[in-house]
Every structure is written in structure tokens, then in C-alpha cells.
C-alpha positions as CSV (number, residue, x, y, z in Angstrom):
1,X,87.0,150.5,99.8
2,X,85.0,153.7,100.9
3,X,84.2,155.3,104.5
4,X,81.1,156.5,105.0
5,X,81.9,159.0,107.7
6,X,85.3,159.7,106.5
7,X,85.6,162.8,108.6
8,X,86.4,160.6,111.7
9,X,89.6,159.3,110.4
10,X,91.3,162.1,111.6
11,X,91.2,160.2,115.1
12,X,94.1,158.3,113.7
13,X,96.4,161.2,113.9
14,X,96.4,160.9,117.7
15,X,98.3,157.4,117.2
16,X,101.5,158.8,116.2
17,X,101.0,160.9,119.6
18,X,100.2,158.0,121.9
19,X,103.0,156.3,120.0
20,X,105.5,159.3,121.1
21,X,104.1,159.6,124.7
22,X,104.7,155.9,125.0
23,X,108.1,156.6,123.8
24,X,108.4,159.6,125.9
25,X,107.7,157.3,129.1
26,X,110.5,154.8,128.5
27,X,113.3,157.0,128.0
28,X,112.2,158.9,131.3
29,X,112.4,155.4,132.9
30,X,115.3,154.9,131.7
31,X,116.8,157.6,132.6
32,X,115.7,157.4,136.6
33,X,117.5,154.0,136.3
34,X,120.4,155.5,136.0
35,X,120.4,157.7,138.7
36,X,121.5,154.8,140.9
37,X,125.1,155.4,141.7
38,X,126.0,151.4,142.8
39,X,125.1,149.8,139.1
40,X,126.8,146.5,140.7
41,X,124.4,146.2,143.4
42,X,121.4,147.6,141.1
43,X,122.2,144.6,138.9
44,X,122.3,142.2,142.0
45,X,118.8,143.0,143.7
46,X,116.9,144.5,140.2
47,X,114.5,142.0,138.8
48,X,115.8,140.7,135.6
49,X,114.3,143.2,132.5
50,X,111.9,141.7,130.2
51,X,113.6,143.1,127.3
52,X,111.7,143.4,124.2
53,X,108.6,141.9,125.4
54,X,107.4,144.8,127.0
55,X,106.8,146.7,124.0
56,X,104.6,143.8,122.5
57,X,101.7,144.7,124.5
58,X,101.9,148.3,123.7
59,X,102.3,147.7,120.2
60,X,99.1,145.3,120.1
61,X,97.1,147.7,121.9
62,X,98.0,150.9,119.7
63,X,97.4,148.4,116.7
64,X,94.2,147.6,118.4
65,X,92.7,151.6,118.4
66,X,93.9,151.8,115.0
67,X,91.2,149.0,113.4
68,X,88.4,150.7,115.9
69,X,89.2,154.1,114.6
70,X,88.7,152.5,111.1
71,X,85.6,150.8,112.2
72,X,84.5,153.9,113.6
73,X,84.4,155.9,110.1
74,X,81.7,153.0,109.1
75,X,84.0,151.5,105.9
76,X,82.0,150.0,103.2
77,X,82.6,147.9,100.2
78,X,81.1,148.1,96.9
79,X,78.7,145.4,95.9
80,X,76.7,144.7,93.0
81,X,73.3,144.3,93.5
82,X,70.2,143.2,91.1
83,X,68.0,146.2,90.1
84,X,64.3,145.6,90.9
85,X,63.3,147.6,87.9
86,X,64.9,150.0,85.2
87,X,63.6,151.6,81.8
88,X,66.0,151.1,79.0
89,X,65.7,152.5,75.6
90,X,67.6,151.7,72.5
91,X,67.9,154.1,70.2
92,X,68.9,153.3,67.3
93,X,70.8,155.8,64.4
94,X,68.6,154.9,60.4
95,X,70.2,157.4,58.2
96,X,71.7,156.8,54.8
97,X,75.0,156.2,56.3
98,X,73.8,152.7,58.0
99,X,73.5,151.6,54.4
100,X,77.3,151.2,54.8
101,X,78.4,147.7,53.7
102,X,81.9,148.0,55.4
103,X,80.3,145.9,58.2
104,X,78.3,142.8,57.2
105,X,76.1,142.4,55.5
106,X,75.2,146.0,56.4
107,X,75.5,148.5,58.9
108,X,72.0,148.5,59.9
109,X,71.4,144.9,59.4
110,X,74.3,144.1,62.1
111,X,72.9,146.7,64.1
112,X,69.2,145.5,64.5
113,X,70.6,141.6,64.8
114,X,72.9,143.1,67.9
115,X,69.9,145.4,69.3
116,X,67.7,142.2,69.0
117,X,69.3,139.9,70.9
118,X,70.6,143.1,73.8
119,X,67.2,143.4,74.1
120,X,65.9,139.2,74.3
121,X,68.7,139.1,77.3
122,X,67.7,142.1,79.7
123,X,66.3,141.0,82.5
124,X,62.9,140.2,82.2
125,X,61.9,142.9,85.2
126,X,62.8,145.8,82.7
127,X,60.9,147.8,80.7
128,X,62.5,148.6,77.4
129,X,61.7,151.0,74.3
130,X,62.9,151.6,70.8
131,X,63.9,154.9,69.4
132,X,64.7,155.3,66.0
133,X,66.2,158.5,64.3
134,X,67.5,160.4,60.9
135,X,66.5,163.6,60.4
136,X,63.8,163.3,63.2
137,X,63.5,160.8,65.9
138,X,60.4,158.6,66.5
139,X,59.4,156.5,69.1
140,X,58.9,153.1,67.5
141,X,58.1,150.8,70.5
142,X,57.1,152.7,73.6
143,X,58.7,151.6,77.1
144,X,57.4,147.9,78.1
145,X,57.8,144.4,79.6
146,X,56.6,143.3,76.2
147,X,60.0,141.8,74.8
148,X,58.3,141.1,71.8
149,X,56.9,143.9,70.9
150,X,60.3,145.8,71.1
151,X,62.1,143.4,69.0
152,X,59.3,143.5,66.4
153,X,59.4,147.1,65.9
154,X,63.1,147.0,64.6
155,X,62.0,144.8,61.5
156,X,60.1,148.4,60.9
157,X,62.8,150.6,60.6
158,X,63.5,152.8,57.1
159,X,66.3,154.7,56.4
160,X,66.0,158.4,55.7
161,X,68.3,161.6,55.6
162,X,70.0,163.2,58.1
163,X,71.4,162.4,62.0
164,X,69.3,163.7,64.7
165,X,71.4,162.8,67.5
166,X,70.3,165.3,69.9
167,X,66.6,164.8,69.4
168,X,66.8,160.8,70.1
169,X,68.0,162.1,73.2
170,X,65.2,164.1,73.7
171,X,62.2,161.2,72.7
172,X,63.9,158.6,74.7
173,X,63.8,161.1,77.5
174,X,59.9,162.0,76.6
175,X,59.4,158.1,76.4
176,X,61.1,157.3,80.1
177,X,59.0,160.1,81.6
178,X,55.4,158.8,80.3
179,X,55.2,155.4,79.7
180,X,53.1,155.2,82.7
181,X,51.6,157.0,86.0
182,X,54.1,155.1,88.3
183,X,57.1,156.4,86.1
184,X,55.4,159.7,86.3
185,X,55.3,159.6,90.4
186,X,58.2,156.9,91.0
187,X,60.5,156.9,88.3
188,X,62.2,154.0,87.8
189,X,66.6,154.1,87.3
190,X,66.8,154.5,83.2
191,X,69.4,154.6,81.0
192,X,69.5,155.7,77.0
193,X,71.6,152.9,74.9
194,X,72.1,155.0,71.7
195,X,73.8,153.6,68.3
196,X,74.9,156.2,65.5
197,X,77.6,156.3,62.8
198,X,78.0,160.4,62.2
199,X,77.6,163.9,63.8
200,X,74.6,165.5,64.8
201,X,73.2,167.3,61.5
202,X,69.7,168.8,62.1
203,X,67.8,169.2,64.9
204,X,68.4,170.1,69.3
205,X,72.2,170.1,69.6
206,X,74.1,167.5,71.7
207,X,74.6,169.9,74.3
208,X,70.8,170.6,75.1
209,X,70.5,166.7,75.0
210,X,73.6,166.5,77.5
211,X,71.6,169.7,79.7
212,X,68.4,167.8,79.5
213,X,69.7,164.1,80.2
214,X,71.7,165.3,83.4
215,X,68.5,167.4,84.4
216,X,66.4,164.0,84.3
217,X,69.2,162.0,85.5
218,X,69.1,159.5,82.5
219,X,72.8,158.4,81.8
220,X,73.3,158.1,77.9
221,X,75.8,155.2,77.0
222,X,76.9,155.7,73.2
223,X,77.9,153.0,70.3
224,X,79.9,154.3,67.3
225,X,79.6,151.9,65.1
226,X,81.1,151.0,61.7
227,X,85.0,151.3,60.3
228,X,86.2,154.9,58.8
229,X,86.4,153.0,55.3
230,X,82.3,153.1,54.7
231,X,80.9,154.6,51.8
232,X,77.3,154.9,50.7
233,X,75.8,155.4,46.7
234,X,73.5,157.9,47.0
235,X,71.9,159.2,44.2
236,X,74.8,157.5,41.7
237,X,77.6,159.5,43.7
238,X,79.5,157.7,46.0
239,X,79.9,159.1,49.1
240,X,82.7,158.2,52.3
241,X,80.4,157.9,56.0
242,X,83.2,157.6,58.4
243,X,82.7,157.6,62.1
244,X,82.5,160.4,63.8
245,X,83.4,159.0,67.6
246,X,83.8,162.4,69.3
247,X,80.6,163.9,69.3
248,X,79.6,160.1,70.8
249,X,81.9,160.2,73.6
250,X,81.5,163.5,74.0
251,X,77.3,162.8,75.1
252,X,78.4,159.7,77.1
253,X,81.4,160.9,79.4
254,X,78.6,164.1,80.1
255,X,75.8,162.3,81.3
256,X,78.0,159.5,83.0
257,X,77.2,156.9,80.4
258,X,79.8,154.8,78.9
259,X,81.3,155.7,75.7
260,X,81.5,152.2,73.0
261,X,83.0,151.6,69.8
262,X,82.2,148.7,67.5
263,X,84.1,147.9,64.2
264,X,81.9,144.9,63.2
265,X,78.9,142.6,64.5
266,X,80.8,140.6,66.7
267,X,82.6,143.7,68.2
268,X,78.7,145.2,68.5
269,X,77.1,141.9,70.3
270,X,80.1,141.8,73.1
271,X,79.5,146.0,73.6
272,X,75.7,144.9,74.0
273,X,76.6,142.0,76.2
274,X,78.6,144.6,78.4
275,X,76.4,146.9,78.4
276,X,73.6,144.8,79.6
277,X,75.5,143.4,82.1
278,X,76.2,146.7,83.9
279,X,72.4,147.8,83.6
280,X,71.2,144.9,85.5
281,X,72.7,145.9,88.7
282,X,73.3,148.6,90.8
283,X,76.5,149.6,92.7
284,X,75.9,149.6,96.5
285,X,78.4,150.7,99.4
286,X,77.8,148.2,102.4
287,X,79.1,149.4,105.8
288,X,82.0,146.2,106.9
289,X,82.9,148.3,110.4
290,X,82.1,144.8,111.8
291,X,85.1,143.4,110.5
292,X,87.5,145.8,111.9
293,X,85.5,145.7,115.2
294,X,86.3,142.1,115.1
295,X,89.9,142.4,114.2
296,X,90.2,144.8,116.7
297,X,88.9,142.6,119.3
298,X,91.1,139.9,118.7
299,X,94.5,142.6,118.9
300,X,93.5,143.5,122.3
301,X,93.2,139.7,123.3
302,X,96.5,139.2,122.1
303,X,97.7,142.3,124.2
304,X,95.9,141.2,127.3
305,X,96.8,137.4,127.1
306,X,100.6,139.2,126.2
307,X,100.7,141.2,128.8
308,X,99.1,138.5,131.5
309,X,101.6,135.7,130.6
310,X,104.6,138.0,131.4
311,X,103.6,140.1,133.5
312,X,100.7,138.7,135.0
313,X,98.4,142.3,134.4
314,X,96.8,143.4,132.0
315,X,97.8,146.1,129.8
């Protein structure tokens, strides 16, 4: 729980202060009590004390201006609610090291099977593009509604040298910003879903891609996929293509993306699944003040009808 005007809950350090002036009262009364000299007549012609029950109502009552001083900072709960639209784009990592047979059948096989079916199972409201990079990065299947047409275009990809990270940042950014005139004008939330298995090697560093990303406000959630056991034959030499998961988390966690890793396929499709799942909403803060309104109501009926029933006034 949140409060939306959280600078009004310093109103609740004037309970502690009501509470002592209360307190304060008593004692005084008290104290004039015992200015009677004749206790033995005081206790003849003194109305019995109500004891403890006198407090009850005061206690209620200061319990009562507590939940209105909460429902006076407006608290809110976070909800989850369905986007209207979004712009996703998958880009995906096709350089020699995808070859890599330590996942099966291949690292790129597993990895256009996963991005297939992350794709069939966005919401159909969404517009979604493909990305594909090595030692450039090419936009393969601009942003669309066109589920088809995405999924079609990773049967297309070719492997090639090198890791461009930073520049699959920058086409999926390029793709988000002109897929249409209503992006243009209205853009729409987006978020980059980006799966490589090494280290930026050519190309725009990470860190201009991280500047640029926060710039157009276009988290980039990262996949490092494949085991650090891979090796490739390239050329008749064989060569190890472990993961490189820091420069991944590294773009994530700075443009408020989530940072994945995926061993296998099946490790890969439940990283999709999650990842889809938190795309398709939206986190919203709804103002509940209502609630402690009504709670508060209900603690001052209890002090009234407290204080009526023993001592037939209210508070």
C-alpha cells in the first residue's frame, strides 16, 4: 500500500498529544478528588466510579481520527490493469555463437520456437516487431497487429559474425518510433524483449543504448540464454561461446527492464510466458480512502453508542 498525499500523515503525530492531554486530564481529576478531607463521607454520597469503562470511549474515538487521518492522505492499492495497447519488439541475438548445440537441438532453433509461440500468445491488441542482429542489426518484421507476419520472419533469420547488442537497441527503438503517425504523435507504452548469448562486439556501446532507451522511455528486458559449456566449429577450430550475463543485466536493471536467464528451451518458454504476462498489464495505484472513511465511521459509532449506554452522552 501507497498514499498518494503522503505529506498529510504527519497529522498523526498530534495523536500521541491528544493521547497525553487526555491523560493529563485524568490525573488532574484525580488529584482534585483527593482534596476532600472526609474520604468516608466522599465514598457515601459519591456516585459509584465507572472504572475502566470510561476510557473505552476515549480510546474508540482517538482510534477513530487515526483511520480518517489515513483516509485523508488518499491510500491506494496497486492493481493490475489490461493495457489498451503496447509495441513489443523481439529482438533476437543470430551470431555464430547461437549455433551452440549445448541447448537442443540448437541455440537458435530453441530460441525462434520460444519467440514463436511469446509472440502467438500476446494479446491480440499489441503490435509487435522482429529485430534480428550480429554484427549489424536489421529490422525483419516491422511493428504490427499482423501475428503472422512476425512469426514468419523468424523462419528468415541467418547467422552471421559478430554481437551488436547496442545497435538492436537502437533499431528496435527506430522501429517503436515509426511504425506509424499515431506512434509518432501518441506513442503507445513499448518495451524491447532482447535475446543474446555474448558481449557487445561491434557497433553503439550498451551504454548509448541504455542513454537512448531511458531517453525514449522504452524499458529493455534481457534473456541470456544458453549454458557456459557451448562451443561452436568455426572454420575447423573449435571455439567455447559461454554466456556473458553481465553486460545483459547490466542493460535491463538500467532501463527498468527485467533481467532473464534461460539454460534450455523449457527454461526459455516459461521466461517468455513471464515476460508476457507482465507486458499485458499495467500497474495502477487506486485511491481506497473509502475504506478507512468507513472504518472510521463505524469506531465512532462504537464510541457514541459506548459512551450513551453508560453514560447516557455522547463522547
Amino acid at each position: 500500500m501507497t498514499f498518494l498525499s503522503p505529506e498529510r500523515l504527519w497529522l498523526l503525530g498530534l495523536l500521541p498529544l491528544l493521547a497525553a492531554v487526555y491523560l493529563l486530564l485524568q490525573l488532574r481529576r484525580r488529584q482534585y478528588a483527593v482534596r476532600f478531607t472526609n474520604l468516608a463521607l466522599l465514598s457515601q454520597v459519591a456516585p459509584r466510579r465507572p472504572g475502566w469503562r470510561r476510557h473505552v470511549a476515549a480510546v474508540l474515538f482517538l482510534i477513530m481520527i487515526a483511520f480518517m487521518m489515513f483516509g485523508f492522505a488518499r491510500p491506494a492499492t496497486a492493481v493490475k490493469v489490461p493495457r489498451d495497447r503496447a509495441t513489443i519488439v523481439v529482438a533476437v541475438d543470430v551470431s555464430l555463437s547461437m549455433m551452440a548445440r549445448d541447448v537442443t537441438p540448437s541455440r537458435l532453433d530453441a530460441a525462434k520456437s520460444a519467440a514463436k509461440r511469446f509472440i502467438d500468445e500476446l494479446p491480440r491488441r499489441f503490435n509487435v516487431g522482429v529485430v534480428a542482429f550480429a554484427g549489424n542489426a536489421n529490422l525483419i518484421a516491422a511493428p504490427t497487429a499482423d501475428r503472422d507476419a512476425a512469426v514468419a520472419s523468424l523462419d528468415q533469420l541467418v547467422l552471421a559474425k559478430r554481437t551488436a547488442i547496442g545497435e538492436a537497441v537502437f533499431t528496435s527503438l527506430q522501429a517503436v518510433r515509426s511504425f506509424d503517425a499515431q506512434a509518432r504523435q501518441d506513442p503507445p507504452p513499448a518495451h524491447i524483449v532482447l535475446l543474446s548469448d555474448g558481449d557487445n562486439t561491434t557497433g553503439r556501446t550498451v551504454q548509448e543504448a541504455i542513454d537512448a532507451s531511458r531517453t525514449a522511455h522504452v524499458p529493455v528486458s534481457t534473456i541470456a540464454f544458453g549454458t557456459p559449456y557451448g562451443t561452436v566449429d568455426i572454420e575447423g577450430e573449435t571455439t567455447s561461446v559461454s554466456v556473458n550475463k553481465d553486460t545483459l543485466k547490466n542493460l535491463a536493471e538500467s532501463t527498468e527492464g527485467k533481467a532473464y536467464e534461460a539454460a534450455d528451451a523449457g527454461q526459455l518458454r516459461e521466461v517468455y510466458a513471464n515476460i508476457g504476462t507482465s507486458l499485458g498489464f499495467r500497474t495502477e495505484h487506486r485511491d481506497v480512502a473509502a475504506r478507512y472513511i468507513g472504518i472510521a465511521l463505524l469506531f465512532a459509532f462504537a464510541a457514541g453508542g459506548a459512551s450513551l449506554a453508560w453514560f447516557s452522552r455522547l463522547p
